[in-house]
C-alpha positions in Angstrom: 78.6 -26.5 53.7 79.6 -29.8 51.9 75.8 -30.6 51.9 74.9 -27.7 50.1 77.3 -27.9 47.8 76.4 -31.2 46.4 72.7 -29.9 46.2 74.1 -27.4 44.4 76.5 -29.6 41.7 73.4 -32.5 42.0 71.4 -29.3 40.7 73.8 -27.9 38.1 74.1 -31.1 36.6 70.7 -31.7 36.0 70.2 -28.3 34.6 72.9 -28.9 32.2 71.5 -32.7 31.2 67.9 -31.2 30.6 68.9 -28.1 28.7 71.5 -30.0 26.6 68.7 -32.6 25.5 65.6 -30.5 25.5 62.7 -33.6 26.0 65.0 -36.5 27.1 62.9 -37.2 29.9 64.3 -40.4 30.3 68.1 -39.1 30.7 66.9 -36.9 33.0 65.4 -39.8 35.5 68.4 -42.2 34.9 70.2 -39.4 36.5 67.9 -38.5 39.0 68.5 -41.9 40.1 71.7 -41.9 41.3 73.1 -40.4 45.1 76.2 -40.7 46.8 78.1 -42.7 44.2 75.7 -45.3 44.3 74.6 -47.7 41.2 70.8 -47.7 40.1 69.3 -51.2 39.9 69.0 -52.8 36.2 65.7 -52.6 36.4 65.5 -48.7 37.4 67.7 -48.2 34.2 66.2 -50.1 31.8 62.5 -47.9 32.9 64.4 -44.2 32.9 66.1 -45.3 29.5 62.5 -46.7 28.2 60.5 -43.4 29.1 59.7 -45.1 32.4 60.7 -43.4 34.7 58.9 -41.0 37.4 59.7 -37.4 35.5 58.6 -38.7 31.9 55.6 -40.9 33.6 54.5 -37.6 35.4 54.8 -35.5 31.7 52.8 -38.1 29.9 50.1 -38.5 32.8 49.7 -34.5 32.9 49.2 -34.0 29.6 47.1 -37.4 28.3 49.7 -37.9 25.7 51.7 -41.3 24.4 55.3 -41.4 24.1 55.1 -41.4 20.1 53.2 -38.1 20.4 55.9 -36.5 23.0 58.6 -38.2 20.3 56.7 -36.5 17.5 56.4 -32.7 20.1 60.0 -33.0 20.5 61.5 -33.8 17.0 59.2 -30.8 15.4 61.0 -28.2 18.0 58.1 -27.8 20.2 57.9 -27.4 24.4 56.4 -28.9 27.2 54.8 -25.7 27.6 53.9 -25.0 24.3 52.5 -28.6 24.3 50.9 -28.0 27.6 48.8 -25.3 26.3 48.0 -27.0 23.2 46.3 -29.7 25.7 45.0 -27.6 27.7 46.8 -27.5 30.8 48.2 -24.4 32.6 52.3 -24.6 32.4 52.0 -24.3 36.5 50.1 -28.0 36.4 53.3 -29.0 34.6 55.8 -27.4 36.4 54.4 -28.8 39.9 53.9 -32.8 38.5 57.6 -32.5 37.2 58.3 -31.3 40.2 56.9 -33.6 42.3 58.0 -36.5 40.0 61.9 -35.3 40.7 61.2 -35.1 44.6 60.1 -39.0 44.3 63.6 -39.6 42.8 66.7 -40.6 45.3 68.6 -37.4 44.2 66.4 -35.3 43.7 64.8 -36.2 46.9 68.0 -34.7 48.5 66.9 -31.3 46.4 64.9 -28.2 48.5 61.2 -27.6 46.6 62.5 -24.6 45.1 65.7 -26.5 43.8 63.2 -29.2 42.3 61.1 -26.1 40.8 63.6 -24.7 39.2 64.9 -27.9 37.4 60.7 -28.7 36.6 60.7 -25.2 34.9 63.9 -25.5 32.8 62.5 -28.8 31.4 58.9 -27.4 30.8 60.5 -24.1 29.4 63.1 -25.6 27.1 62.7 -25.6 23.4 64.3 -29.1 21.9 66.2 -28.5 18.7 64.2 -29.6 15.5 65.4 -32.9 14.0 65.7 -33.8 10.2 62.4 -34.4 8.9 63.6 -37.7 7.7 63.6 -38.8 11.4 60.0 -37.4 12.3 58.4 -38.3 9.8 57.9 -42.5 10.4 56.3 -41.0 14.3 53.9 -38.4 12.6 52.7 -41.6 10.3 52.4 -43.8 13.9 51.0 -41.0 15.6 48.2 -40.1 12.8 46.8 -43.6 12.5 46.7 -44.5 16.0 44.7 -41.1 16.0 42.6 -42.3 13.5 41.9 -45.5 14.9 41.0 -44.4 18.2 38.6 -41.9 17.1 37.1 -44.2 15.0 36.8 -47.4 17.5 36.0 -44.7 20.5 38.7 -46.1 22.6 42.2 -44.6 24.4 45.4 -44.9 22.9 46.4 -47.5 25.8 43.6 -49.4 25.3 44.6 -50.1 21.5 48.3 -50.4 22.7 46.8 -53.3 25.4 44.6 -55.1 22.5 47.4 -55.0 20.6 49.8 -56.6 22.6 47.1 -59.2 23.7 47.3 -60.2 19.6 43.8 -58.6 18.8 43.9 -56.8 15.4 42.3 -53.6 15.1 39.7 -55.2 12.7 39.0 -57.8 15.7 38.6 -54.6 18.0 36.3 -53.0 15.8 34.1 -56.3 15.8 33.9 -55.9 19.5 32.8 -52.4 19.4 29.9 -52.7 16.4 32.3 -50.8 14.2 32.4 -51.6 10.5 35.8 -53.1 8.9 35.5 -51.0 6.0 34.9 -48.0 8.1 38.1 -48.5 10.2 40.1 -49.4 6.6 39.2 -46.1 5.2 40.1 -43.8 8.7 43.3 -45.9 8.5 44.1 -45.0 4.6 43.1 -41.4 5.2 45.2 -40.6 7.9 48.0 -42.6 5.7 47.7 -39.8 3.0 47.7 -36.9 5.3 50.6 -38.1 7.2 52.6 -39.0 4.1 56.2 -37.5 4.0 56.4 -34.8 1.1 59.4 -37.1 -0.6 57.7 -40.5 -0.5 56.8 -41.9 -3.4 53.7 -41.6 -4.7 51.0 -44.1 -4.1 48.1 -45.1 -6.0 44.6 -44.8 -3.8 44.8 -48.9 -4.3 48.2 -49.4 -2.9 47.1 -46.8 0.6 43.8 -48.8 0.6 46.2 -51.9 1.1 48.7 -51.0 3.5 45.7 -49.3 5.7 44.5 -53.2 5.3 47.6 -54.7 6.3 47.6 -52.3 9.6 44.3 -53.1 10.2 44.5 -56.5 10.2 47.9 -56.5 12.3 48.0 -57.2 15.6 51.6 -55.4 15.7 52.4 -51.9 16.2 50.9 -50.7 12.8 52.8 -48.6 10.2 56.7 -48.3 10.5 58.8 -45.5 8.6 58.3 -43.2 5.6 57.4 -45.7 3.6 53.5 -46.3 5.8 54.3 -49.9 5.5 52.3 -52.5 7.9 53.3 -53.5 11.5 55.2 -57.0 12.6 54.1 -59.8 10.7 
């Protein structure tokens, strides 16, 4: 009887954690992660907290997406299953990965399959609270150039994220690949203007040309905030 009541509070709480933060995938692991009073390793914190962790790995696998885009899904009001069928993927799928992901946790290992269901489907079902635009707009910039560039280089999102971190600019990358660095420049500076935030100030075709420059030639994370300026320097 104990038992099932703490299955039942483990359950509750989690219910109450992912309803309360809509897409906060990572919450939801750092909780996951504890049982019986006992503390999570450093380590397992820091990759819940980070987006890390089994339940937000297992969101991100399913439905081929980065964490800027599932940043970008959840400050614009939108679901894991409206997202889902956006990408193509029946909210089942979903449901059954989350699922899965929760069993792999140390709590949620201690949940029954339907227990772990019904968590999967409040976090797939759950419709996060729109932000300010101010505070999505800096992601839908990220989110549009890395678009951009990997359409345009004909590579993966994690294989610009690797080059990147390895210091190879985008221009570098699109030497490698036979792609011109004008060509790349111009995808950049067009995605710049249709991403740009309805309040920013106005720019002159020059000054986008520039910045899409700056980014290009970067080997940092590319365009940061409202204002599309360039990456780390």
């Amino acid at each position: 009887m104990r038992l099932r009541s703490r299955r039942l509070t483990s359950l509750a709480l989690a219910g109450s954690m992912i309803a309360g933060g809509g897409l906060a995938l990572g919450a939801a692991d750092a909780m996951a992660y504890e049982r019986n009073g006992t503390t999570p390793t450093v380590e397992t914190q820091r990759a819940a907290k980070a987006g890390n962790g089994p339940v937000a790995t297992a969101v991100r696998n399913t439905l081929d997406v980065t964490k800027a885009e599932l940043r970008t899904a959840k400050r614009a009001g939108t679901s894991l299953a409206a997202l889902a069928k956006e990408k193509g993927v029946e909210r089942d799928t979903l449901v059954n990965a989350i699922a899965t992901a929760i069993g792999k946790t140390t709590k949620g290992a201690s949940l029954t399959a339907a227990q772990r269901t019904t968590m999967a489907e409040r976090m797939v079902d759950r419709v996060p609270k729109q932000r300010a635009a101010k505070a999505n707009r800096g992601a839908a910039v990220r989110v549009a150039v890395e678009k951009a560039m990997t359409s345009t280089l004909g590579v993966t999102s994690a294989e610009l994220r690797t080059a990147r971190r390895a210091g190879t600019t985008p221009a570098e990358l699109a030497q490698q690949k036979g792609v011109a660095r004008d060509t790349l420049v111009s995808a950049v500076a067009s995605a710049l203007k249709s991403a740009r935030p309805a309040n920013a100030p106005d720019l002159t075709n020059a000054q986008v040309t520039a910045r899409a420059e700056k980014i290009v030639d970067n080997a940092g994370r590319g365009p940061r905030g409202p204002g599309m300026r360039g990456g780390r320097r």
